[in-house]
C-alpha positions as CSV (number, residue, x, y, z in Angstrom):
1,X,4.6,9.7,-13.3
2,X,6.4,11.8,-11.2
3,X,9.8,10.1,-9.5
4,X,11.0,11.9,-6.2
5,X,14.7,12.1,-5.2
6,X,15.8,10.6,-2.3
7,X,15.9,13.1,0.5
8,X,16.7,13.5,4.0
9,X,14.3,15.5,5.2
10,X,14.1,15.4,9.2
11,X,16.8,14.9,10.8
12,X,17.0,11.7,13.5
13,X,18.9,10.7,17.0
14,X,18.6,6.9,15.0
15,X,18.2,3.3,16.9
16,X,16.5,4.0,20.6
17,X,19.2,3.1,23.7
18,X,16.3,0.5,25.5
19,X,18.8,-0.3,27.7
20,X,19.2,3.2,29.4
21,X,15.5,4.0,28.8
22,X,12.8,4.1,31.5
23,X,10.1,2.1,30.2
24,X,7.1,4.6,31.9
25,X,8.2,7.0,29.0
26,X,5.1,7.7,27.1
27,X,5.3,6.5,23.4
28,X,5.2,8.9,20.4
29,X,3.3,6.6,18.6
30,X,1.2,4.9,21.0
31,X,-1.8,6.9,19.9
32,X,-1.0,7.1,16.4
33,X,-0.4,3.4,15.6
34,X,-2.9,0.3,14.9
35,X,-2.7,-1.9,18.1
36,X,-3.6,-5.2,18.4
37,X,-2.2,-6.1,14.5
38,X,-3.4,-9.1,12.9
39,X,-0.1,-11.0,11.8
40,X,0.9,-14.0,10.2
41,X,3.6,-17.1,10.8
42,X,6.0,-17.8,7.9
43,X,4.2,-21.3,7.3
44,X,0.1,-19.6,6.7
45,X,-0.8,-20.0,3.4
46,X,-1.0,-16.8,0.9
47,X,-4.7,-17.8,0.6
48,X,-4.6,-17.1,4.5
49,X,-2.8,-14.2,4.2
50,X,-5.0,-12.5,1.2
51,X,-8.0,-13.3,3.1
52,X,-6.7,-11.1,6.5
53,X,-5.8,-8.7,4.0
54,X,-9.2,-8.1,2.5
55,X,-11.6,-9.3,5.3
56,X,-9.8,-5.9,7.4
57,X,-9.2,-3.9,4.4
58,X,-5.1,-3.7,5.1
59,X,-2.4,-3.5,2.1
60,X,0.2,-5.0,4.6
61,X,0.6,-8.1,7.3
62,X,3.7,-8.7,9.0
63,X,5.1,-12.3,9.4
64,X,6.1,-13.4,13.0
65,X,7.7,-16.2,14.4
66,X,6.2,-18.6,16.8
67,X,7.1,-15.5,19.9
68,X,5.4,-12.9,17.6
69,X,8.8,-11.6,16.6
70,X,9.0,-9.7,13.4
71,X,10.3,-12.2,10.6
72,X,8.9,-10.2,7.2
73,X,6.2,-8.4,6.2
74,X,3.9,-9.7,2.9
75,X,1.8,-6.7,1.4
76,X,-0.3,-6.4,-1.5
77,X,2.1,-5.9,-4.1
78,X,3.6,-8.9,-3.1
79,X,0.3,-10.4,-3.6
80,X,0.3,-8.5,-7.2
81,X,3.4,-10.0,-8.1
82,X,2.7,-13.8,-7.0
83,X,-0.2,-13.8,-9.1
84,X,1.3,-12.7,-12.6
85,X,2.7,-9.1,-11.6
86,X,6.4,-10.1,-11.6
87,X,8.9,-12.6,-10.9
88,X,6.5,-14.5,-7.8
89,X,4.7,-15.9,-10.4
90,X,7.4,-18.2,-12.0
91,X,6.6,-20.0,-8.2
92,X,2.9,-20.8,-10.1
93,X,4.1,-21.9,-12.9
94,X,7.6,-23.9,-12.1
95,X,6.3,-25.4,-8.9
96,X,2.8,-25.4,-9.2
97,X,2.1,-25.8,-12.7
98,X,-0.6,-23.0,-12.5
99,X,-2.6,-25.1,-10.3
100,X,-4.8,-22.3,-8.4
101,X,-5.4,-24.6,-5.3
102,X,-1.8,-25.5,-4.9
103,X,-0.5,-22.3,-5.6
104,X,-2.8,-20.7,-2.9
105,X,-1.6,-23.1,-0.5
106,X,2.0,-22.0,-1.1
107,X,3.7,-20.4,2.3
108,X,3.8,-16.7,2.9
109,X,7.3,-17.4,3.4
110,X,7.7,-17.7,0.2
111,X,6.9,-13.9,-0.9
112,X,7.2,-12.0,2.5
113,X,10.0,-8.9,1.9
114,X,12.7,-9.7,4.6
115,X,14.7,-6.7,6.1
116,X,11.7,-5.3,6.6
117,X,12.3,-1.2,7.5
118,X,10.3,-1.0,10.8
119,X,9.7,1.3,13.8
120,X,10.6,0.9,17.2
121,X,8.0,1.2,20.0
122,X,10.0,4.4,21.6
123,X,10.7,6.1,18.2
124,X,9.7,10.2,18.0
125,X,7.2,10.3,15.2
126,X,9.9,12.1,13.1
127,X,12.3,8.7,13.1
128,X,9.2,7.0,11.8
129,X,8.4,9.7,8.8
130,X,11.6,9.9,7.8
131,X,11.8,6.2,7.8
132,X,8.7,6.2,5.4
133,X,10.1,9.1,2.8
134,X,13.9,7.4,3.0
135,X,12.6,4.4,1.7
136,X,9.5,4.9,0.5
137,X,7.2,2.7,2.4
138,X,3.3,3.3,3.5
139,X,3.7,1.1,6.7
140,X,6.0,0.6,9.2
141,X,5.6,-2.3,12.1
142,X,6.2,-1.1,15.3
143,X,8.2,-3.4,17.6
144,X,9.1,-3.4,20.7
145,X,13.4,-3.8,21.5
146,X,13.0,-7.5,21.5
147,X,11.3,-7.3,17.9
148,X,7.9,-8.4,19.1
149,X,5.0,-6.8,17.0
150,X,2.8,-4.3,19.2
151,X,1.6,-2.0,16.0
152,X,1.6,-0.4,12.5
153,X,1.8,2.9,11.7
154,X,0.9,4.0,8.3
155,X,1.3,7.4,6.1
156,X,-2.6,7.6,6.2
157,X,-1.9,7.9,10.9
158,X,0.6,10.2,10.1
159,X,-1.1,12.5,8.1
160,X,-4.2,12.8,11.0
161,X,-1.6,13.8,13.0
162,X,-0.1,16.2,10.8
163,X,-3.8,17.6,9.7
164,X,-3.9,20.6,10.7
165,X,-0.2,21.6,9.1
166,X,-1.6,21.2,5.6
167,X,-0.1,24.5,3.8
168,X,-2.7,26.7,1.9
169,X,-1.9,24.9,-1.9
170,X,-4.0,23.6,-4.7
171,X,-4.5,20.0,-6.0
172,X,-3.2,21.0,-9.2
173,X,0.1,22.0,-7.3
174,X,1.5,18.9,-5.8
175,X,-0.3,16.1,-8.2
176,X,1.7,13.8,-9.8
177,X,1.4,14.3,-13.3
178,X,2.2,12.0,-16.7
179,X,0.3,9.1,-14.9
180,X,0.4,5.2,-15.8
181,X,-3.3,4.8,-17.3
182,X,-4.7,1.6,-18.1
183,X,-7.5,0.9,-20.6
184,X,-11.2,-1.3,-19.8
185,X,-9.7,-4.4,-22.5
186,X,-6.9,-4.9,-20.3
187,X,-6.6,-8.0,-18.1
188,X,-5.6,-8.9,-15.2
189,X,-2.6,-10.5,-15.6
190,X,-1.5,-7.3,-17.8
191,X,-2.6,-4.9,-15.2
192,X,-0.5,-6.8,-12.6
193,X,2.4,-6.4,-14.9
194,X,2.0,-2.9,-15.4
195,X,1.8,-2.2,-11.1
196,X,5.1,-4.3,-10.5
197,X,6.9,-2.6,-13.5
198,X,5.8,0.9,-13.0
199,X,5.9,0.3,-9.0
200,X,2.0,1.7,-8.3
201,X,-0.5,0.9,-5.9
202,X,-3.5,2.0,-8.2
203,X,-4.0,2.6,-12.4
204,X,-6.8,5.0,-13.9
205,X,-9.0,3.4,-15.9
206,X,-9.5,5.5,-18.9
207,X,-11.8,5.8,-22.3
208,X,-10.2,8.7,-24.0
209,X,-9.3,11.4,-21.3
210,X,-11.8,10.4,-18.7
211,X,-11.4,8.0,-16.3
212,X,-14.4,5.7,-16.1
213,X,-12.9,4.0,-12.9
214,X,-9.5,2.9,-10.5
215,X,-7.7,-0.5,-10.7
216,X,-6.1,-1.3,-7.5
217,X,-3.9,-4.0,-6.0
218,X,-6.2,-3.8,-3.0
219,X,-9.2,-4.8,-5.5
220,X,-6.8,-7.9,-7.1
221,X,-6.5,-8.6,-3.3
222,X,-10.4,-8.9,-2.6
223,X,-10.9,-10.9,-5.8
224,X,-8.7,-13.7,-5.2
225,X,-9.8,-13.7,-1.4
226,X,-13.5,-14.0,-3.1
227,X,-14.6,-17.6,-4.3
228,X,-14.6,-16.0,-8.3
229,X,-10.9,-17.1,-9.1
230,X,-12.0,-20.8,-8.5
231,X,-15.1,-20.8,-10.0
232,X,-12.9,-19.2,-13.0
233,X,-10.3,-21.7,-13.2
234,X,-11.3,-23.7,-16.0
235,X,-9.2,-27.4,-14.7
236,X,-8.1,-25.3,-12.1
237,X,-5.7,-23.2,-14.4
238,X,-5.4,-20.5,-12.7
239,X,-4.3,-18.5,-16.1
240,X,-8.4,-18.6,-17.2
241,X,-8.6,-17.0,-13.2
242,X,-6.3,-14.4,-13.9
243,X,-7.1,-13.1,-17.6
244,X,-10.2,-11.6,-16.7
245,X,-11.4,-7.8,-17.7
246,X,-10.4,-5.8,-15.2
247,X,-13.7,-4.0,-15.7
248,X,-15.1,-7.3,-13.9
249,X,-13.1,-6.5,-10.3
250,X,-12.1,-2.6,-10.3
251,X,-13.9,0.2,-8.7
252,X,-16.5,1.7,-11.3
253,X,-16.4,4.7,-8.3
254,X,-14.3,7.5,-9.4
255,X,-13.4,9.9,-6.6
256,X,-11.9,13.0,-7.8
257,X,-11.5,16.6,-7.4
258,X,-10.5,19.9,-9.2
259,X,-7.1,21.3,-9.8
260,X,-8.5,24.4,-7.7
261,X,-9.4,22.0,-4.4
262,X,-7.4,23.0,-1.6
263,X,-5.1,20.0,0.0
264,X,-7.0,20.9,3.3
265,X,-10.3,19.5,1.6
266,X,-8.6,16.8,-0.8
267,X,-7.0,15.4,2.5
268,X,-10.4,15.5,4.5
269,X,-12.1,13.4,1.5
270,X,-8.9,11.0,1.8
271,X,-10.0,10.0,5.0
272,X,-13.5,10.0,5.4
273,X,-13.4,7.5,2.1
274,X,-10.7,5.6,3.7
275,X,-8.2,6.0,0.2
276,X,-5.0,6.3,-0.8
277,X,-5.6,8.7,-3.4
278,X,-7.3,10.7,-5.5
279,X,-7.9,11.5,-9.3
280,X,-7.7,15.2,-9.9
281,X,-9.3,16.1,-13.1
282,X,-10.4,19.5,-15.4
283,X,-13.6,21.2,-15.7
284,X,-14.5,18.8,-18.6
285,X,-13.6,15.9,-15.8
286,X,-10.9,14.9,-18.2
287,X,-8.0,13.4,-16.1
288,X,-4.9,15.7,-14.8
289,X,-3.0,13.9,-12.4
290,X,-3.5,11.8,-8.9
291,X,-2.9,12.9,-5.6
292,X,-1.8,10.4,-3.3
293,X,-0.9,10.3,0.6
294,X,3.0,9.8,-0.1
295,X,2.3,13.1,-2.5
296,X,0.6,14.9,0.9
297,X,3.3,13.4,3.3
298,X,6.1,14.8,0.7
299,X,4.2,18.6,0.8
300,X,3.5,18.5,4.6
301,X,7.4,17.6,5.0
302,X,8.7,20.1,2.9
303,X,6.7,22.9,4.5
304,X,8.2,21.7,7.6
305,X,12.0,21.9,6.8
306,X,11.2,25.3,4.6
307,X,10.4,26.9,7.7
């Protein structure tokens, strides 16, 4: 799996004067960003929280306070982690003792990310890239100077905007190569381990060289909104919910494309399937390497600063 360096690529003014600014001033991201965000208070169960995140299809909900003022921000890997990815899950077992109906009850408090890197309302739409690419984050909340949510503006609004700056490359050029692959026996649980160790969104499934489908933490996400996990939980142990095949929850849909496809066309497929990525694979559909919008972002970016 291909690591990037830290870069800075644009080059920014930093934190908005709001006092000095006049408020008519159109914002850059106005048009760009998700208005009207569905958030969260610290005290809304995970369950709560899981459910938002599936019912809209959204790997990230910020957590407000009772004046809708940015407190954190719980996304799916967060989610991933609670339920057996990482250190979350020690919650479930030392407080909960792996009860599934306690442990979904548990505040989002509990596994929001605090210091959450965010956008503000009168940001230029380079602040905000470079915000995602310094810290590598697919979302930023947009706040006004007060901190009160009004959007969120992900890598997948950026790259609309930047659409028609896609350079003239191949898949095969800017995929990310030596991937994290899974196999069909695996679990749950183990998968989850493998996204919060590795620090991926999505796993190939594979039998041999060919991936037979995708394992996602958005897919964990829709199962444990779904009523399965309870109807799973032998006692309500939610270890018997959690050690399923993950052939039983993963997309059996594999969307891929050549090493020849131009970005232009890999990026147009991005969004009219509304993914994250993409499998790029041979002419014997044996599996290469995975474009992803981060990988897209990075290639737009660098054309940019290269001329």
């Amino acid at each position: 799996m291909k690591r990037y360096r830290e870069h800075r690529f644009l080059r920014s003014n930093g934190r908005p004067n709001f006092s000095s600014r006049v408020y008519q001033v159109e914002s850059e991201l106005e048009d760009l960003m998700t208005k009207n965000v569905i958030t969260v208070t610290r005290s809304r169960s995970i369950k709560d929280c899981i459910d938002i995140m599936a019912g809209h299809n959204v790997r990230r909900t910020p957590v407000v306070n009772a004046e809708g003022k940015l407190s954190g921000i719980v996304t799916a890997t967060d989610v991933v982690n609670y339920f057996g990815g990482g250190e979350y899950y020690k919650i479930i077992l030392n407080k909960h003792q792996k009860s599934i109906y306690s442990a979904f009850n548990e505040p989002v408090s509990s596994i929001m990310t605090r210091g959450v890197i965010k956008a503000y309302y009168y940001d230029k739409l380079t602040d905000a890239l470079e915000k995602m690419i310094k810290f590598n984050v697919g979302g930023l909340p947009v706040v006004l100077e007060d901190e009160r949510v009004v959007g969120i503006i992900t890598e997948a609004d950026v790259l609309r905007q930047l659409s028609g700056n896609i350079p003239e490359m191949r898949a095969g050029e800017i995929m990310s190569e030596n991937l994290v692959t899974v196999s069909p026996d695996m679990t749950l649980k183990e998968v989850a381990k493998v996204i919060i160790s590795e620090g991926v969104r999505r796993l190939p499934i594979l039998t041999g060289k060919k991936p037979i489908g995708i394992i996602s933490t958005m897919d964990i996400v829709r199962y444990l909104s779904s009523g399965e996990p309870y109807r799973k939980a032998v006692g309500g142990d939610i270890e018997y919910a959690i050690n399923i095949k993950i052939t039983d929850i993963a997309s059996t849909e594999v969307i891929s494309v050549k090493e020849s496809a131009l970005l232009e066309d890999v990026l147009e497929t991005m969004l009219e399937r509304n993914i994250g990525g993409v499998l790029v694979v041979d002419e014997k559909d044996e599996l290469k390497g995975i474009i992803t919008e981060r990988d897209l972002l990075y290639t737009v970016v660098l054309k940019e600063e290269m001329s």
